[in-house]
N, C-alpha and C positions, 0 to 999 in steps of 0.2 A: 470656272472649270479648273480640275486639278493642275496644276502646272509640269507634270509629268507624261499627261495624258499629252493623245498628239492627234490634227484634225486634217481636213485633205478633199480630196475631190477623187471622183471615177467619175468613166461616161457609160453611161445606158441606153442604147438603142440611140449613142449621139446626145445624149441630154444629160449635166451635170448631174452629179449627187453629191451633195457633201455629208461629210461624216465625222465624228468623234470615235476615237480609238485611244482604249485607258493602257494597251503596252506603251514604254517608255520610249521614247525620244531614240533609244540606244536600237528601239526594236521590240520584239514579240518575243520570251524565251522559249526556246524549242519545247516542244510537247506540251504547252497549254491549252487546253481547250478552248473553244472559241464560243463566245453566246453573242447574239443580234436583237436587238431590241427598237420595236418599232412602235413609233409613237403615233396618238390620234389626230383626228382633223382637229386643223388649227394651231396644233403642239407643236414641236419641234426635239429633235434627238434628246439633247440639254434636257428637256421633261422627266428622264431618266437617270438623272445623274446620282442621285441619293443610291439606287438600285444598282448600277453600273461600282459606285465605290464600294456595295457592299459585298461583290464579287469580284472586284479587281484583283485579288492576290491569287483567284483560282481560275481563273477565267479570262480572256484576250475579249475586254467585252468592245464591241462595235453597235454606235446610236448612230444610223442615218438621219438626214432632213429628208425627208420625202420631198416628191416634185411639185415644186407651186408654195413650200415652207421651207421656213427656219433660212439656211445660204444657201438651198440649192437653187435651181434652175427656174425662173419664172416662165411663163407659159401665155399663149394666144387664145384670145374667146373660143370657146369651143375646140378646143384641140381636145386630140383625141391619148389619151393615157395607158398604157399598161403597167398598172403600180406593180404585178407580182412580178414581172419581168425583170424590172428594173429591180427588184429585191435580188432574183438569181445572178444579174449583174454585178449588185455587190458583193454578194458572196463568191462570185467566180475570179474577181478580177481582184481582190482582199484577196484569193486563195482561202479564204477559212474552211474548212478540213470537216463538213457537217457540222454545224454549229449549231448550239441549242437557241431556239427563236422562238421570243418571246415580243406580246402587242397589248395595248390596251385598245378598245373599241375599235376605232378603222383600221388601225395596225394589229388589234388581233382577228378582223376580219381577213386582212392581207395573211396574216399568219397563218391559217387554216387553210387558206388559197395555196400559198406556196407550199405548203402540202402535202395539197389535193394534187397539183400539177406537177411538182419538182420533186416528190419524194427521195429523190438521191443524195436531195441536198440537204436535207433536215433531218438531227439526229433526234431534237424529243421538241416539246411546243408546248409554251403556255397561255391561257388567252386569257386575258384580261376583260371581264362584263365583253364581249364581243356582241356586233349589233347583230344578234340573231334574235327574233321574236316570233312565235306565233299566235293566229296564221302569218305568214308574210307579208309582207307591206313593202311600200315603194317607200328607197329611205334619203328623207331630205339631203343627207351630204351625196348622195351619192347621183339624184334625182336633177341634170344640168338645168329645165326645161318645167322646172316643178312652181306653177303659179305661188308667189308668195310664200319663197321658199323662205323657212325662218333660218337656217342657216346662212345664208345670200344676205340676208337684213341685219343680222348678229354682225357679218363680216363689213357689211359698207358700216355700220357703226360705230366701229373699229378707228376708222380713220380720223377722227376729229377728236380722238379721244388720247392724253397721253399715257405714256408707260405708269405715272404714280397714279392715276386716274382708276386706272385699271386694277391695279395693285390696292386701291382705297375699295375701290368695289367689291373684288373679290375677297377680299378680307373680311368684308360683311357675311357675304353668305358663306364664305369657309373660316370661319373661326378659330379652327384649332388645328388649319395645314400650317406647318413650319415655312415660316418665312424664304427662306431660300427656293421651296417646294412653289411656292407664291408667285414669287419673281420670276422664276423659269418660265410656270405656266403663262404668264401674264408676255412675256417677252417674244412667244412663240406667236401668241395675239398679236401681235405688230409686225410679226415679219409673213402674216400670210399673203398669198396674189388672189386677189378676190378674184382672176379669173379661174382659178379650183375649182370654182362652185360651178360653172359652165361645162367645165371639160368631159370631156364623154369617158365614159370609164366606170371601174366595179370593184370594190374593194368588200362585196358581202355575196355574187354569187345567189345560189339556190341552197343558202343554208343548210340544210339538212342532208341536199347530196354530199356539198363538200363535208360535212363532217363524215360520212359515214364513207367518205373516200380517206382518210388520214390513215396513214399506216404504221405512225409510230407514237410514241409514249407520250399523252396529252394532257393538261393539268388544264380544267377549265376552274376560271376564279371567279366565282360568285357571292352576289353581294345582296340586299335590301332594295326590292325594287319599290317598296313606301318610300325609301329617302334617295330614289334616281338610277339606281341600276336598273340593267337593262333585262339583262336573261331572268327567266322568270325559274322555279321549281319544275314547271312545267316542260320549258323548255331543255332546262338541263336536263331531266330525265329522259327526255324526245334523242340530246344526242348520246345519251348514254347508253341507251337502248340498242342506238342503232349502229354502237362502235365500241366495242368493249376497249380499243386501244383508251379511249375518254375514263378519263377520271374526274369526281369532281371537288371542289375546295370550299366549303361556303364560308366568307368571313363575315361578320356581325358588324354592326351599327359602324356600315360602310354604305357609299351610293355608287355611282360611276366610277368616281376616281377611288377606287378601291387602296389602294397602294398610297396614295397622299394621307387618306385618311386614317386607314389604321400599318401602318408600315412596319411595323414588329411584327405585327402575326402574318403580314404578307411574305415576308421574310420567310418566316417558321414555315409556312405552309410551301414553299417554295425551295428552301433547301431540304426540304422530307423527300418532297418532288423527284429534286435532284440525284439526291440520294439513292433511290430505285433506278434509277435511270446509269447510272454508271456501277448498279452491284452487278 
């Protein structure tokens, strides 16, 4: 982490969050805007750091640990969650000033959530492959109760396994993410509470309402669902249809992790974004 950057804790509804914050040690300078960046199941803030440096000189950016990752707050079998709650949390008790909020898959599920419900508090939004699919389906991370759940078996897996383990692994199947980009992901693998996978809670919603609940300026990032992305052509035109606030990005011989994999044109396509959002 950059040594400038500075990291912390708020409480939410009473339960930890921790955070990374790229203003300096000295403080936030007056009149920066502020963006929030919310990372997917299993991740952790940190997952963001390439994207966080690449807006730090224009931007107050803020990477929370979600509850159950990374330092924040562990959790009890079956407890029950409000991830978007706890986002308006950070954002209230931060003081960040409408901050622009951005997620990749479960954080850009939450991203659309927050919203759909807290419109006051989000000035523009970008989602990263969000797990929206049609038709609908019951979606393993989020499914506590779901027989032979593969994400439940992915996470007890986890645990006998080390950090170079994981890092040897993933190196296989991702060949040409940048080492740093590697170790992050792989770091947020070890610090998950495998009870997350129990917890009662919702980070995707009715899809479709929520999007066509968003009221303000939305940049959906679409990828190759042959090599693992999620939103399909189909679906992105589903929310474009139903919200003209929705825009959408497709980037090329990307999967899931859009941003890991081709991180220049996410870039590109993201400060164009940005760009309309502040003319």
């Amino acid at each position: 982490m950059n040594t400038n950057w500075t990291e912390g804790d708020i409480l939410a509804g009473g339960k930890r969050i921790h955070y990374y914050r790229t203003g300096t040690p000295a403080g936030v300078p007056a009149g920066k805007p502020a963006m929030l960046l919310i990372h997917g199941l299993t991740d952790n803030g940190l997952t963001w750091e390439p994207i966080a440096e690449a807006f730090a000189d224009e931007y107050d950016v803020v990477m929370p640990d979600a509850r159950g990752h990374g330092k924040s707050e562990r959790m009890a079998p079956g407890e029950k969650l409000d991830m978007i709650a706890d986002l308006a949390g950070v954002i209230t008790q931060l003081d960040l000033d409408r901050p622009v909020v951005g997620g990749h898959s479960m954080g850009a599920g939450e991203t659309a959530l927050l919203c759909a419900r807290f419109p006051e508090l989000v000035r523009a939004a970008f989602l990263e492959d969000p797990p929206w699919r049609y038709p609908q389906l019951p979606d393993p991370g989020v499914a506590a109760n779901m027989p032979n759940n593969p994400f439940a078996s992915f996470i007890a897996s986890l645990r006998d396994k080390t950090l170079d383990q994981l890092v040897a692994e993933g190196r296989k199947d991702h060949p040409n993410w940048p080492d740093e980009v590697l170790q992050r992901w792989c770091e947020g693998k070890k610090q998950i509470d495998p009870n997350f996978i129990t917890a009662e809670k919702d980070f995707i919603g009715d899809w479709q309402k929520v999007a066509a609940a968003i009221r303000c300026p939305t940049l959906l990032i679409t990828a190759d669902p042959e090599a693992g992305a999620i939103v399909t052509p189909q679906v992105a035109q589903i929310a474009q249809e139903d919200n003209s606030n929705i825009q959408m990005a497709h980037i090329a011989s990307a999967g899931h992790h859009i941003r890991f994999a081709q991180q220049e044109k996410y870039l590109e396509v993201l400060r164009e974004f940005l760009r309309c959002v502040w003319c």
